[in-house]
N, C-alpha and C positions, 0 to 999 in steps of 0.2 A: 639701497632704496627699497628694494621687493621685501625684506625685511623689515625694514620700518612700518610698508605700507600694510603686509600679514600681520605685523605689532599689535597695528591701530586695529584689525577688521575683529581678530581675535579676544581682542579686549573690548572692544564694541560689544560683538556678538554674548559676551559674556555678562556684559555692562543688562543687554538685553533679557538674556536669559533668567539674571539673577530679579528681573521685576517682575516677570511677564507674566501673565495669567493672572493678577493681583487677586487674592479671592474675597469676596464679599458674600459672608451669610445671607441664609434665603430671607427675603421680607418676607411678613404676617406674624405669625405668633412668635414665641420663645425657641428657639434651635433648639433641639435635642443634643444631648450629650454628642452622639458622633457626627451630628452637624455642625455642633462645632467645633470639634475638633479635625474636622474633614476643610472647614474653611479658614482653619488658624494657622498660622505661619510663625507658631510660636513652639510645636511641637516635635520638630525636626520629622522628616520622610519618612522615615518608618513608621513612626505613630498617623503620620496624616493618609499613608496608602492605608492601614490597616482600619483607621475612622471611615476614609471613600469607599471602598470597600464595603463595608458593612452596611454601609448608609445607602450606596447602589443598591444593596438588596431589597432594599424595601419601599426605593422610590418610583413612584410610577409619573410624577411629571416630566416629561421630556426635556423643561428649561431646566430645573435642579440635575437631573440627570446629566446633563449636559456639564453642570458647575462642578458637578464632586467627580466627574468625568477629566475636564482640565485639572481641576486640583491633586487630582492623582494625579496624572501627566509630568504637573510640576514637581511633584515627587520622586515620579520615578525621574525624570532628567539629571535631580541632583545627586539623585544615587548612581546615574549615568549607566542605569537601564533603559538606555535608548529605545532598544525595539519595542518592549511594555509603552513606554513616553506614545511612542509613534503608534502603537495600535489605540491608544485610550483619545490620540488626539484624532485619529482618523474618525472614531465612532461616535465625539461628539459632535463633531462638524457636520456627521449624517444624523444626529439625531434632533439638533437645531439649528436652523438656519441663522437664527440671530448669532449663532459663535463660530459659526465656518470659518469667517476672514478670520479671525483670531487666532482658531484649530490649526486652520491650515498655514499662518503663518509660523506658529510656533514645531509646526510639524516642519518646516522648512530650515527653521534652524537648527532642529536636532538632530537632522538630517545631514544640513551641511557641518556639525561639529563633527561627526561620525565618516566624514568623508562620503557622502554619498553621492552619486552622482545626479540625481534626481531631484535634488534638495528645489533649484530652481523653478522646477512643475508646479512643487505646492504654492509656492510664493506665486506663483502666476495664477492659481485656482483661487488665491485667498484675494486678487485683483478682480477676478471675471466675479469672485463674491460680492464685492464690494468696490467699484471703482476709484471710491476717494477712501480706502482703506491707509491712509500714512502708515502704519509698522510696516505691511508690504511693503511700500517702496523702500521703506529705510532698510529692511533687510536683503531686499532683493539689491539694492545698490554697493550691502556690506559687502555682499557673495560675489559681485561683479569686480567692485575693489579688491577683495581677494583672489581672484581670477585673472588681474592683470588689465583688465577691462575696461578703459579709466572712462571712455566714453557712456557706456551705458550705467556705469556707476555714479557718474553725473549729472545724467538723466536724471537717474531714480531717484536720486537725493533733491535735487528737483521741484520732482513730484512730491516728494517727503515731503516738502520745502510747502508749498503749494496747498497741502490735504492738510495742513496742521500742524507737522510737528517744528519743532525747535528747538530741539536738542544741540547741544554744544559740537556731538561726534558730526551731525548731517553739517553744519556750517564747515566742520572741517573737513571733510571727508570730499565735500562738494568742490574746496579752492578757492 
């Protein structure tokens, strides 16, 4: 049964990772070449860290900064340079408030894929960001189901349940 239930959380969490951050080019004018290639999910991670990158260097809004900041993130995840993932998620979370709950949710997954033991924290930061944040709950309730946890994993789904989402994994995951 603990097998099954790691099965579902793992494949979840993965189900998660493979959307999350969804990037959308900045409004106003035309993107520049490595703006959009920093928000296209058509170039595989290496081309899109090397676009972010570039494009950090010369952005001085805080919300773009923030965008080509997760869009690395999501880059480096798939190259499954966590720790890069985790510091680029950490400093957009402090550079806009509008992407903490996000930042910090997704820094919780990368975290919990890596074993970490902290992973929890951030999902709780990405909460006190945003109270009706639904990916919080739903990841904070994956972690709990993979912990063995079934009560508070049932909570969170829940609350998932509750804040918006509706996803197929939370009806199941919930019982």
């Amino acid at each position: 049964m603990l097998r099954i239930v790691a099965g579902f959380v793992v494949g979840a969490l993965a189900a998660i990772a493979a959307i999350w951050i969804l990037p959308t080019a900045p409004r106003g004018n035309q993107p520049s070449p490595s703006q959009a290639s920093c928000f296209s999910q058509d170039i595989g991670p290496d081309r899109t860290i090397q676009a972010c990158s570039t494009l950090l260097a010369g952005i001085s809004s805080a919300s773009q900064r923030a965008k080509a900041l997760m869009a690395r993130a999501r880059a480096f995840a798939e190259l499954n340079e966590n720790q890069k993932a985790v510091e680029d998620l950490g400093t957009a979370a402090g550079t806009d408030v509008a992407v903490a709950p996000e930042a910090y949710t997704q820094m919780g997954i990368v975290k919990f894929k890596t074993g970490a033991p902290d992973a929890i924290n951030d999902l709780d930061r990405a909460v006190k960001a945003k109270p009706d944040y639904a990916p919080a709950f739903k990841a904070r309730a994956d972690i709990f189901l993979g912990n063995g946890n079934f009560q508070d994993a049932a909570d969170n789904y829940s609350r998932a349940l509750e804040y918006g989402t509706r996803s197929r994994d939370v009806y199941i995951g919930r019982g």
